[in-house]
MARGU-874366 format. One record per residue (C-alpha): chain; residue number from 1; x, y, z. Coordinates in Angstrom, 3 decimals, decimal comma. Example, Ala and Ser with C-alpha at 12.3 -4.5 7.8 and 13.67 -1.06 7.14 Angstrom:
2
A / 1 / 12,300 / -4,500 / 7,800
A / 2 / 13,670 / -1,060 / 7,140
! end
This chain:
469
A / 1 / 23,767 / 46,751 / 8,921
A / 2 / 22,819 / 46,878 / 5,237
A / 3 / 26,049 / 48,354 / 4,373
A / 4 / 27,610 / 45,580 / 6,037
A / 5 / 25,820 / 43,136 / 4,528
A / 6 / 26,259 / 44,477 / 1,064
A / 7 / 30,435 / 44,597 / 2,087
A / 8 / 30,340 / 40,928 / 2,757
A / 9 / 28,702 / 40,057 / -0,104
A / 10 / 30,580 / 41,894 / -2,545
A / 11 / 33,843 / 40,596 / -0,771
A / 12 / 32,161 / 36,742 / -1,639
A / 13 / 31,646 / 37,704 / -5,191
A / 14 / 35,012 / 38,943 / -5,641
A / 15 / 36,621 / 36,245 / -4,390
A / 16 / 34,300 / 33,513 / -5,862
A / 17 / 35,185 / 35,027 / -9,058
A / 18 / 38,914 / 35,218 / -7,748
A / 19 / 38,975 / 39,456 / -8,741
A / 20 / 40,434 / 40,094 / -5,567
A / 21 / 43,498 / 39,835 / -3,768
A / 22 / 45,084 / 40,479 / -0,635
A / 23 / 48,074 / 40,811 / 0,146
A / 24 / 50,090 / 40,209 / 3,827
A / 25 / 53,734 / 42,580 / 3,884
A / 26 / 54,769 / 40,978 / 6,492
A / 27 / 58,367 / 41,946 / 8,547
A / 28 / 59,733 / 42,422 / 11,843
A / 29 / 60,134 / 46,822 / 13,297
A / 30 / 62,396 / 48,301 / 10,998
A / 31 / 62,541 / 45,865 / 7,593
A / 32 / 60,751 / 48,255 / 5,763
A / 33 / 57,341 / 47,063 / 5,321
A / 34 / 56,229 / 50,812 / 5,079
A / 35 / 59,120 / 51,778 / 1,889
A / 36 / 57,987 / 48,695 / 0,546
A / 37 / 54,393 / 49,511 / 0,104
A / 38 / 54,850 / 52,766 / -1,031
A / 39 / 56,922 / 51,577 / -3,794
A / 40 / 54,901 / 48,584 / -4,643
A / 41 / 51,634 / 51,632 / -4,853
A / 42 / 53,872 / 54,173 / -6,894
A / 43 / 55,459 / 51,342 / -9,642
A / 44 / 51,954 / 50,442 / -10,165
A / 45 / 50,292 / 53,821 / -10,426
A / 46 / 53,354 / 54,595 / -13,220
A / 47 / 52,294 / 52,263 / -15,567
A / 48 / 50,868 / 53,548 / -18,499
A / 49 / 50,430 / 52,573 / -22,538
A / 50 / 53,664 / 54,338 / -23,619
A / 51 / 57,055 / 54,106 / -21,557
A / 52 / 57,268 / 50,844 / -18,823
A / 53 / 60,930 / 50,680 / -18,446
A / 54 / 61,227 / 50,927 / -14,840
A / 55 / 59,357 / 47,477 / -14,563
A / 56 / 61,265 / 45,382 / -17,278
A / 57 / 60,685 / 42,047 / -15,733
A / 58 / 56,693 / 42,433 / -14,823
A / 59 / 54,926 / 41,019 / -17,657
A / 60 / 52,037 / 42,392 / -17,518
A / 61 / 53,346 / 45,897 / -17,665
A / 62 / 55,898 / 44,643 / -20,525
A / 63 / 53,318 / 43,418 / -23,000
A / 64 / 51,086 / 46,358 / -22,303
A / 65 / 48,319 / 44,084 / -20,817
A / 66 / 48,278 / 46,449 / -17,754
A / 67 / 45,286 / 49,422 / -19,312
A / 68 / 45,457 / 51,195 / -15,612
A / 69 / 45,726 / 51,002 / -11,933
A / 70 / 44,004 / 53,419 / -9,496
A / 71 / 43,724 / 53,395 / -5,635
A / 72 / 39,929 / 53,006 / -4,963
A / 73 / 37,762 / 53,186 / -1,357
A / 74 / 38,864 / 50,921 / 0,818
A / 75 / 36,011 / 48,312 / 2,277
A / 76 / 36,539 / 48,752 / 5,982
A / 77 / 36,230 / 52,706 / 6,575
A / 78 / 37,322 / 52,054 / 10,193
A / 79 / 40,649 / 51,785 / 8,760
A / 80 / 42,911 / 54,478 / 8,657
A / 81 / 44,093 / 55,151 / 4,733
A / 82 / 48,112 / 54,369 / 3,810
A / 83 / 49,244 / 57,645 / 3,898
A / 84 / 50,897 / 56,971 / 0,762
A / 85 / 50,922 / 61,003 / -0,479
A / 86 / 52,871 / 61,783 / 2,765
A / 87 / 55,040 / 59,089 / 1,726
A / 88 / 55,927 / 60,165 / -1,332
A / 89 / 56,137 / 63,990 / 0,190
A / 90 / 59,030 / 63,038 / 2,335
A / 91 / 60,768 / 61,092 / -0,885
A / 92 / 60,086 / 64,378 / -2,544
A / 93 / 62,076 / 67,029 / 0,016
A / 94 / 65,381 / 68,496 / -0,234
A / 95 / 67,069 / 66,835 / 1,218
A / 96 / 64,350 / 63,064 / 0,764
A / 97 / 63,519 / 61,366 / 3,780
A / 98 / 62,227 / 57,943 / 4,139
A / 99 / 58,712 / 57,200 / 5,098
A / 100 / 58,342 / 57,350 / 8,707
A / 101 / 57,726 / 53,942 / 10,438
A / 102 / 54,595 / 52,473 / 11,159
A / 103 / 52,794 / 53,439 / 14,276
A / 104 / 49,150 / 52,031 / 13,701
A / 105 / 47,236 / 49,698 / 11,251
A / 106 / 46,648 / 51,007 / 8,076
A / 107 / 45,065 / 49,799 / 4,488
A / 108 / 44,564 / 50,656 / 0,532
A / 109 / 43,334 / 49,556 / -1,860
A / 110 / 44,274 / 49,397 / -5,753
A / 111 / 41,806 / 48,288 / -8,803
A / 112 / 44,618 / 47,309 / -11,591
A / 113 / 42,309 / 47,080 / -14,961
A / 114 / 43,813 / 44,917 / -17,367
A / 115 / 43,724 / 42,979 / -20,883
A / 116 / 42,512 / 39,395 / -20,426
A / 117 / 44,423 / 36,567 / -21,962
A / 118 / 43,436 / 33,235 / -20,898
A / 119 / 40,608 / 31,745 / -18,983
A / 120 / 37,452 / 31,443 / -19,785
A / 121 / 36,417 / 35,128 / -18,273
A / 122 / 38,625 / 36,012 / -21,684
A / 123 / 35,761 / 34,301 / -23,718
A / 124 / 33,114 / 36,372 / -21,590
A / 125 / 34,828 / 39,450 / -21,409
A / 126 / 38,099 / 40,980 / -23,103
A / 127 / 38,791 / 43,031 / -19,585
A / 128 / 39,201 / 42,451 / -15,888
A / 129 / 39,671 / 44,266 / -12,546
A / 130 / 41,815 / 42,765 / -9,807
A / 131 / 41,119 / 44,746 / -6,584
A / 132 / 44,320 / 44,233 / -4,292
A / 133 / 44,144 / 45,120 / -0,848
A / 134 / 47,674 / 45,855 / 1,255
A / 135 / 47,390 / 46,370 / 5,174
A / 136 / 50,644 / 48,046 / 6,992
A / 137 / 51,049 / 47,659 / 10,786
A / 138 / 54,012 / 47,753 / 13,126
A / 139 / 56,047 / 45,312 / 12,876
A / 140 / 56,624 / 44,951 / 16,744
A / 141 / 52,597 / 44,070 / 16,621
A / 142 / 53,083 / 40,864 / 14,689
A / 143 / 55,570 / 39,155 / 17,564
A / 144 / 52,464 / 38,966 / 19,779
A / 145 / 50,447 / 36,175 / 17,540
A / 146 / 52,832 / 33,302 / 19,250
A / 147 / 50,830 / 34,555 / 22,758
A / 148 / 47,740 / 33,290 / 21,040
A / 149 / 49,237 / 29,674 / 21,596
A / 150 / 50,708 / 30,011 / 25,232
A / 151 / 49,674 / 30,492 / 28,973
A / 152 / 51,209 / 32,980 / 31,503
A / 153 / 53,425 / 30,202 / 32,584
A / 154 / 54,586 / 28,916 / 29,074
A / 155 / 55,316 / 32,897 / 27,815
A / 156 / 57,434 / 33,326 / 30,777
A / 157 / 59,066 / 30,071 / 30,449
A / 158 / 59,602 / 30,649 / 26,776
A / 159 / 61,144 / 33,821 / 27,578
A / 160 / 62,852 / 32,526 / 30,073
A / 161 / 64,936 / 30,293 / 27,861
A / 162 / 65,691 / 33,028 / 24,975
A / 163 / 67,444 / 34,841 / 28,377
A / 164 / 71,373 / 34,968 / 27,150
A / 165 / 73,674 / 36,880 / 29,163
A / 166 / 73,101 / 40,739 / 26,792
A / 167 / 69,634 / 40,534 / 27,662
A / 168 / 70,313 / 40,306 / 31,190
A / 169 / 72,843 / 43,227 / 31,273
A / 170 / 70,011 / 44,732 / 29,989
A / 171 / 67,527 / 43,672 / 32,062
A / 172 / 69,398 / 44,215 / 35,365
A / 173 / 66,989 / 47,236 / 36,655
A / 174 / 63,862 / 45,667 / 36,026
A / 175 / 64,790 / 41,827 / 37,488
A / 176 / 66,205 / 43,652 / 40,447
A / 177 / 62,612 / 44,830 / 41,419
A / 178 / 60,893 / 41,504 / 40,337
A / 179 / 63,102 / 39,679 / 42,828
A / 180 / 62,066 / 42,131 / 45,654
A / 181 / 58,726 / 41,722 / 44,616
A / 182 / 56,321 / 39,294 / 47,374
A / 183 / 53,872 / 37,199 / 44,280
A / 184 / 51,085 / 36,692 / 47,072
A / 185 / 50,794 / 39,944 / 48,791
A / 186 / 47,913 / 42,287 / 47,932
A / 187 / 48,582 / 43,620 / 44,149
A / 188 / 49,564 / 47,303 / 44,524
A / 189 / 48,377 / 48,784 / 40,823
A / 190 / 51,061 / 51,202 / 41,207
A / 191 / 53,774 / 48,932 / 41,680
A / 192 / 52,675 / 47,154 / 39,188
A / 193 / 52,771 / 50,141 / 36,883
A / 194 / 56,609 / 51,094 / 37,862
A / 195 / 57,891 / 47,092 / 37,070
A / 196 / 55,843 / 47,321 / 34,201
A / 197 / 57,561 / 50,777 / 33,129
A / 198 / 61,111 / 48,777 / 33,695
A / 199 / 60,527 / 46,034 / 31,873
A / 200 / 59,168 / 48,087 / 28,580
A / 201 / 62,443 / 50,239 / 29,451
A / 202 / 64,461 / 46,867 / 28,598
A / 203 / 62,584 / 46,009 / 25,674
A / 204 / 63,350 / 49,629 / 24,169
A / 205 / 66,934 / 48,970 / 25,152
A / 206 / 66,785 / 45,608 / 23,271
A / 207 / 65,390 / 47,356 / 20,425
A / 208 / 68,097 / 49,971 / 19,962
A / 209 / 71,163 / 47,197 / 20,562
A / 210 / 69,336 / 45,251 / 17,452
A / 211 / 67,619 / 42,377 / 19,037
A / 212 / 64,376 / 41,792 / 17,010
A / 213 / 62,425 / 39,396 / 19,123
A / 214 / 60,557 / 41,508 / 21,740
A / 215 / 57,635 / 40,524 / 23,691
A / 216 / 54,986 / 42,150 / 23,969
A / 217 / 55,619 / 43,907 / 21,241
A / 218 / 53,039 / 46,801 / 22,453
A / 219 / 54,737 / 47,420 / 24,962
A / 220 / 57,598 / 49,711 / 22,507
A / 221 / 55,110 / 50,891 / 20,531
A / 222 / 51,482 / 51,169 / 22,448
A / 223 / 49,143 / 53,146 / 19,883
A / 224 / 46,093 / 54,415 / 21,562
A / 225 / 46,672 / 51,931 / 24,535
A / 226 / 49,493 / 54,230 / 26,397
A / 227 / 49,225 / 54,057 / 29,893
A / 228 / 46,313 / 51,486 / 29,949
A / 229 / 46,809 / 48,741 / 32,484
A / 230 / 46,375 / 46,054 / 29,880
A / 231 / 50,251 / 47,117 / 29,094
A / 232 / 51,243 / 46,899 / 32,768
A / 233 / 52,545 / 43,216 / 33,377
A / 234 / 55,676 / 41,325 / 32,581
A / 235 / 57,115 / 37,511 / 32,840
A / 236 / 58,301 / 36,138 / 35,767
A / 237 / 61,739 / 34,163 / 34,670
A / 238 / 62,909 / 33,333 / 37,566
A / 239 / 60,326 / 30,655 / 38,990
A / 240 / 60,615 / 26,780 / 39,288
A / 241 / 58,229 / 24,367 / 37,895
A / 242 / 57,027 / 23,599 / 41,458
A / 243 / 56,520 / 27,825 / 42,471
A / 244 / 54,321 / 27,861 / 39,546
A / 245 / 51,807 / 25,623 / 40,545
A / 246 / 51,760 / 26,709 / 44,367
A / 247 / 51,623 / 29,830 / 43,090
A / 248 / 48,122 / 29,353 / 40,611
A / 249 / 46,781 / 27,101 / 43,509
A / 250 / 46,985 / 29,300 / 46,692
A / 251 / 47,778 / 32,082 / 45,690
A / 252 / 44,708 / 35,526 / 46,322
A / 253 / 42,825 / 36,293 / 43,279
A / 254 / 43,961 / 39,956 / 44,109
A / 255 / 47,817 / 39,229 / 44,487
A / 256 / 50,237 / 40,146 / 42,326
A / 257 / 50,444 / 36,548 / 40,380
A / 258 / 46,874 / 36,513 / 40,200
A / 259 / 46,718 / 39,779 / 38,537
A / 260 / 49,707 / 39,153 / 36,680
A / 261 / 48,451 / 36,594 / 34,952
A / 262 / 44,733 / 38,114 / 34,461
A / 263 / 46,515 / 41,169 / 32,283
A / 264 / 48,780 / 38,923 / 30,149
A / 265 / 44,901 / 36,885 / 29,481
A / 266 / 43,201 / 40,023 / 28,751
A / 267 / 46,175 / 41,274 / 26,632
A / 268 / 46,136 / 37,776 / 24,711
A / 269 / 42,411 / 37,564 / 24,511
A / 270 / 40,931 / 41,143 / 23,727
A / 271 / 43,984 / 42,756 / 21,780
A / 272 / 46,017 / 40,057 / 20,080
A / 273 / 43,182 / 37,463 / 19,266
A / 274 / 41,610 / 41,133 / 17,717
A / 275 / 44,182 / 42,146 / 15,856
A / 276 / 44,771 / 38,763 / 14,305
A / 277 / 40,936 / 38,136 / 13,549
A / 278 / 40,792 / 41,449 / 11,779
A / 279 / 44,034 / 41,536 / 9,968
A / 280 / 45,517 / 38,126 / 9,752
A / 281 / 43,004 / 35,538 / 9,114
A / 282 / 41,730 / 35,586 / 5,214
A / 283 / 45,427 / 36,967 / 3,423
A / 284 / 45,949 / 35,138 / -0,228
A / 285 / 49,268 / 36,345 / -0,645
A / 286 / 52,890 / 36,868 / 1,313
A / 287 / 55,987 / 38,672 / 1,326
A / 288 / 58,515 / 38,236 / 4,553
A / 289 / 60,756 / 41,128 / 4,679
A / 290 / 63,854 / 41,067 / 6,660
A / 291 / 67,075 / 43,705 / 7,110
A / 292 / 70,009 / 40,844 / 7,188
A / 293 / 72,051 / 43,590 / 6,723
A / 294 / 71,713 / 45,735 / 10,136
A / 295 / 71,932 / 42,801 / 12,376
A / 296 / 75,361 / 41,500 / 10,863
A / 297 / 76,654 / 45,011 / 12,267
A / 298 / 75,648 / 43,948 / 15,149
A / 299 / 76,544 / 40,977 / 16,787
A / 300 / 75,356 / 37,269 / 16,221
A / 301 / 72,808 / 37,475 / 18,814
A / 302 / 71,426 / 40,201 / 17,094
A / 303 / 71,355 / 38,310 / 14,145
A / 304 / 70,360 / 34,612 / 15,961
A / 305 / 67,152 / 37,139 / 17,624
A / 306 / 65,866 / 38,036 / 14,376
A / 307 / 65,928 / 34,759 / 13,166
A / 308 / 63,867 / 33,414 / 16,470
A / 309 / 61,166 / 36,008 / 15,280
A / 310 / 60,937 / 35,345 / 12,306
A / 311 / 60,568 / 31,445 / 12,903
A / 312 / 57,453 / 33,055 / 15,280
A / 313 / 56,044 / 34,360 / 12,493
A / 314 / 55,063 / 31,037 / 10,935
A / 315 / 53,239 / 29,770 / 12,907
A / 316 / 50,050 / 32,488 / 12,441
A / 317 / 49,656 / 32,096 / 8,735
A / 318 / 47,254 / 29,365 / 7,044
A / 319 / 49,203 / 27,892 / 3,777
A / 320 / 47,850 / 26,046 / 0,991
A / 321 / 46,658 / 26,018 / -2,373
A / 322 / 43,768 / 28,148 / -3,278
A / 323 / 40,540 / 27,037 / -5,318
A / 324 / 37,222 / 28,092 / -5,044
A / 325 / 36,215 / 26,635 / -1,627
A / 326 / 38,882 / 28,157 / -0,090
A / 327 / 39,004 / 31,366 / -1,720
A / 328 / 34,948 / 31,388 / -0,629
A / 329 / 35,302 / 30,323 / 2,979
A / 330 / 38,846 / 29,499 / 4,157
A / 331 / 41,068 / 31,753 / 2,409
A / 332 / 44,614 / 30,583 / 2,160
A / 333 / 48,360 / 31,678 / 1,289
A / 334 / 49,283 / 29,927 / -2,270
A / 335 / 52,492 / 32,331 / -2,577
A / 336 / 54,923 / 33,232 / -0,158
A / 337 / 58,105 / 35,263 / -1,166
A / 338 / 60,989 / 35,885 / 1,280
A / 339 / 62,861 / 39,086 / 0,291
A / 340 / 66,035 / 40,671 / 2,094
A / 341 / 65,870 / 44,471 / 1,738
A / 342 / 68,742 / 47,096 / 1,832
A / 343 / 70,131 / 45,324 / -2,162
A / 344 / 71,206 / 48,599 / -2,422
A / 345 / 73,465 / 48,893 / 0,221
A / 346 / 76,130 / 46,124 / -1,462
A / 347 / 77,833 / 46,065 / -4,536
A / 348 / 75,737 / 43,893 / -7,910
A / 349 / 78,019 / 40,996 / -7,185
A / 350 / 77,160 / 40,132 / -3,579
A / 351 / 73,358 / 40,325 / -4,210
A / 352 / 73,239 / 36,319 / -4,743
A / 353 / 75,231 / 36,119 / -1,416
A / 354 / 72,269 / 38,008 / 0,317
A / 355 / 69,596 / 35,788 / -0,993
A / 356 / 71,375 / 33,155 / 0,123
A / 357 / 71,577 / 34,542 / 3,500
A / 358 / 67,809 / 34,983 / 3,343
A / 359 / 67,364 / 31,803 / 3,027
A / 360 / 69,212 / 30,115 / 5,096
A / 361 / 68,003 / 32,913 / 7,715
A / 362 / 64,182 / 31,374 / 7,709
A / 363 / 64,957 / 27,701 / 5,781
A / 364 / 64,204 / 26,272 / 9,807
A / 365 / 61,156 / 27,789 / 10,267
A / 366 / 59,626 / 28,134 / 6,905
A / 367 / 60,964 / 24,720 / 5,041
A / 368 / 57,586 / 23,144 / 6,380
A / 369 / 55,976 / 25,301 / 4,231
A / 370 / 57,412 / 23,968 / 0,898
A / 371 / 55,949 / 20,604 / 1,603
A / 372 / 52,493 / 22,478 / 1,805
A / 373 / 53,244 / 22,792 / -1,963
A / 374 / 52,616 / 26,298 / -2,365
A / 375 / 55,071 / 28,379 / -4,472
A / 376 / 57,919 / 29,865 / -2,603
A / 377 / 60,378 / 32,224 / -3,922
A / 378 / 63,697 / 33,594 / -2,390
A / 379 / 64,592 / 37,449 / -3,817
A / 380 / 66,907 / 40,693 / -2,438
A / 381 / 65,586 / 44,499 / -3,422
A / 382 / 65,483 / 48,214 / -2,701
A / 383 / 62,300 / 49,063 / -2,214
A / 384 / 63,361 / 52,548 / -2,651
A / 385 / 66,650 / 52,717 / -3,956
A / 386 / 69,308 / 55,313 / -2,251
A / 387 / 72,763 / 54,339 / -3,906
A / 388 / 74,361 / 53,784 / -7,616
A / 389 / 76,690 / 50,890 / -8,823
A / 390 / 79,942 / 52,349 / -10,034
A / 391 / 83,759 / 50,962 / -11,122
A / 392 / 86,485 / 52,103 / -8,724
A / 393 / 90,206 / 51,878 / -10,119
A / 394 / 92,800 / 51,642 / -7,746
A / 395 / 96,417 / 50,477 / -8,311
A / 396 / 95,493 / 49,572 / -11,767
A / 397 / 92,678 / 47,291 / -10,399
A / 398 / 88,873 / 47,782 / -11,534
A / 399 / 86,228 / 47,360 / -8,372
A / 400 / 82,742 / 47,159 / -7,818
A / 401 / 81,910 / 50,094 / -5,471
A / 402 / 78,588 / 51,817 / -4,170
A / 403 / 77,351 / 55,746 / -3,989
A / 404 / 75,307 / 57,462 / -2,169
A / 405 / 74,501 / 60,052 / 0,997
A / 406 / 76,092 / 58,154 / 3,961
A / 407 / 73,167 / 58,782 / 6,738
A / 408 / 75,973 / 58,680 / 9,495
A / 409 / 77,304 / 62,044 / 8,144
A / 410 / 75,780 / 63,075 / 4,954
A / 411 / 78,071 / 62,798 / 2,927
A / 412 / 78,462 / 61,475 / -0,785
A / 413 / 80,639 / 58,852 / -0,626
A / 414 / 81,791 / 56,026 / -2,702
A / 415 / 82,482 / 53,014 / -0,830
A / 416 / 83,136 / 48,713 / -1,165
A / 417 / 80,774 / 47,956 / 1,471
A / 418 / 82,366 / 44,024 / 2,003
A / 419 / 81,294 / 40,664 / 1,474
A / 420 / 78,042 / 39,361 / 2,552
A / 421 / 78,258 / 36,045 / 4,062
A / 422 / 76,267 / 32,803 / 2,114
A / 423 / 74,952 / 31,704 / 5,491
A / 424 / 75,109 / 32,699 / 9,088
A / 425 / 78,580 / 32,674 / 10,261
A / 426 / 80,242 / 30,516 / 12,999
A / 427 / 80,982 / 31,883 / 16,379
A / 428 / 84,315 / 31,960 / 15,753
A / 429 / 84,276 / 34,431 / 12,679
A / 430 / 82,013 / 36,734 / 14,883
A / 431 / 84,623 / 37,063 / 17,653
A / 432 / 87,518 / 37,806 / 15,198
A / 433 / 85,413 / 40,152 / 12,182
A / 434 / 83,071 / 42,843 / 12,328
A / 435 / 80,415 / 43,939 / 9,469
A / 436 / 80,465 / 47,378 / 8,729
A / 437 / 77,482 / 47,970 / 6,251
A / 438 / 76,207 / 51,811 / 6,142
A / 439 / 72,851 / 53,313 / 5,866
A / 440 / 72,252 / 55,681 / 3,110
A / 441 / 69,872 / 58,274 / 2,234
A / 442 / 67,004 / 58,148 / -0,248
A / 443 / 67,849 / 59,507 / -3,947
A / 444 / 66,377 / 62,842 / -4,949
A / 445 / 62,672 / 62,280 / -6,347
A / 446 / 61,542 / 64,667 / -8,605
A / 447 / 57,176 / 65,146 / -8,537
A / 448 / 55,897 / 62,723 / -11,314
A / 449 / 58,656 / 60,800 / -11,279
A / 450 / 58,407 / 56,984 / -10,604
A / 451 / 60,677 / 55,427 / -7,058
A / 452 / 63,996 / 54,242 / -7,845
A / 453 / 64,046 / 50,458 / -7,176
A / 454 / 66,406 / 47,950 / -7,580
A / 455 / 64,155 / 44,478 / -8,507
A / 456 / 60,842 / 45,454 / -7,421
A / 457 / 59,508 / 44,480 / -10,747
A / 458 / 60,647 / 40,511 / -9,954
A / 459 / 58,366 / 41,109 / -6,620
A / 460 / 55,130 / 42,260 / -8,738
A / 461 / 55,924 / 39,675 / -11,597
A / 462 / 55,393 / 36,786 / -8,536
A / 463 / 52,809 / 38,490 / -6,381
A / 464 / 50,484 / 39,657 / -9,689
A / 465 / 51,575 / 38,301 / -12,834
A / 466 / 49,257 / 34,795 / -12,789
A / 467 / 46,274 / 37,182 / -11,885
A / 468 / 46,795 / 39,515 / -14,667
A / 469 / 46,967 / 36,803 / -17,201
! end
């Protein structure tokens, strides 16, 4: 209890004195929250007095104001750690490896000393610490904060509605045994179990054809809550306005509705409202990562699904300036930055194209936030970078070209990997065009060695740079 206590309290001093920070990397399964933290950890733990190159546009680091950056305890020891040394392990092999995606919550924490400029602190005190704390989770987790917002019957309508005709080719297995299914007979738990086990089948299906927005999103990746019954329901799609409400008024508290609809509450209420409570509720600052890449290759449903969960996404996050009230008792997001991942994988030239697919990708669901009148920025990066730029010449013609280890084969290759479209594209160009963009292979990282990045130091520079001042 006294440890607690003492916790809290630091935490209150900290952020009265605004010496702490944390920090939301936020993204939907696969947009590479985990390469992105590693890489944010490992450019900060290679700055030092003497060479700062790899972070040219990072102030802090550039005018030497940085003295040093360690990773510290963490405050909640309930936490698993960021297992950032595996991390770097796997960048490290021969052949490298990406991280491994995230499976479970996880935290660290950084204390980044540095020179004081301005402020009246730099009257008081010619050093600071800023403590920055980074949480990872799976990305499939974060779709469930919408439930938090919606009954049984609104899910499954919602659902219901997002239905287009790939998801039901997918779905064909599982809706087969819904229909058969009598909503008012005497629930049979293993039944319930098998539909349940059908319906997580289609949402794994959904997952590997590219579709983003999947509900609930432990279903694909349960944790330590495999097999549990809280995982064993599913929306009903199929039912009219009028079935739903004889349904909820006659139909047996032990029948299949009625359980049914007791899971889905006990899954909203005692996982999700948990999860967001402990994870979600007091972040400062935000970056949205997104792959725009992978779902061009796709199809535009793909592409239209990732957008839908995404637009999700802002609905869970409190926005607003910070000052001290806040800071003390209703902490707030002042900075949000949207980044599209996978620069890497197109030539230099297209890299304003991607942005500007980023943002027109989440303009619908985050433009509200502008008007909030916290600072937004748009960027694209490599987290961890796996290809070079190079000039191709061919028939006396000079072209931008990429190379790296094609994951497909690996192979070395040197390839143009096309144009990135500006915005979405129409139907039309979808039904004529395909995107081909490849997946490459990390670069070889030598021990001591900082990541390769392409732009990271832009991310830090928005994220850190006012707090370092």
């Amino acid at each position: 209890m006294l440890n607690t206590l003492q916790k809290e309290m630091n935490q209150f001093i900290n952020r009265g004195l605004d010496r702490s920070l944390r920090l939301a990397v936020t993204g939907l399964s696969r947009s590479g929250k985990t390469a992105f933290i590693t890489s944010l950890i490992n450019q900060l733990l290679h700055i030092n007095r003497v060479d700062n190159s790899h972070l040219p546009l990072f102030d802090p680091a550039r005018n030497l104001r940085v003295l040093g950056v360690k990773r510290i305890a963490q405050l909640d020891l309930s936490i698993p750690r960021f297992e950032y040394e595996r991390n770097l392990n796997e960048l490290q092999q021969k052949p490298p490896h990406f991280p491994q995606s995230t499976r479970g919550v996880s935290e660290t924490r950084l204390a980044i000393r540095y020179q004081r400029q301005s402020g009246l602190m730099s009257y008081l005190k010619e050093t600071g610490t800023l403590y920055l704390d980074i949480f990872d989770y799976p990305g499939e987790w974060l779709l469930d904060l919408p439930l938090l917002a919606l009954s049984y019957q609104q899910w499954s309508q919602e659902l219901s509605q997002l239905f287009n005709d790939k998801r039901k080719n997918l779905a064909q297995p599982w809706l087969a045994k819904v229909a058969k299914l009598d909503l008012t007979a005497l629930a049979n738990e293993d039944v319930l179990a098998q539909i349940a086990q059908d319906y997580t089948d289609y949402l794994q299906a959904c997952k590997e054809r590219g579709l983003h927005f999947i509900q609930p999103g432990r279903f694909v990746l349960p944790a330590e809550l495999e097999g549990a019954p809280a995982l064993q329901f599913f929306p009903l799609l199929e039912l009219t306005t009028e079935q739903w409400e004889q349904l909820k008024n006659n139909a047996n508290s032990k029948s299949y509705f009625s359980v049914l609809v007791q899971r889905y509450e006990y899954y909203r209420h005692k996982i999700v409202k948990k999860f967001y409570q402990d994870y979600f509720a007091n972040f400062d600052r935000q970056v949205i990562l997104a792959d725009c890449l992978t779902p061009l290759n796709h199809s535009r449903q793909a592409f239209d699904d990732m957008r839908e969960g995404l637009t999700q996404l802002f609905k869970n996050f409190h926005y607003g300036k910070r000052h001290l009230l806040t800071r003390l008792f209703s902490p707030r997001i002042d900075k949000l930055m949207f980044i599209a991942t996978k620069a890497d994988h197109i030539t230099s030239d297209q890299v304003p194209n991607l942005i500007s697919l980023m943002r027109h990708l989440v303009q619908k669901g985050g433009s509200y936030v502008e008007f909030e009148g916290i600072e937004t920025e748009y960027s694209a990066i490599a987290s961890i970078r796996a290809t070079q730029q190079v000039n191709v010449t061919q028939n006396g013609q000079k072209f931008k070209a990429i190379q790296g280890i094609r994951s497909s084969d690996l192979q070395q290759v040197t390839v143009f990997p096309g144009s990135v479209p500006m915005k979405v594209p129409n139907e039309a160009f979808w039904q004529t065009n395909k995107f081909e963009f490849d997946q490459f292979e990390p670069q070889p990282l030598e021990p001591g060695e900082n990541i390769p990045h392409l732009r990271m130091d832009t991310v830090l520079q928005f994220l850190l740079g006012d707090k370092l001042d």
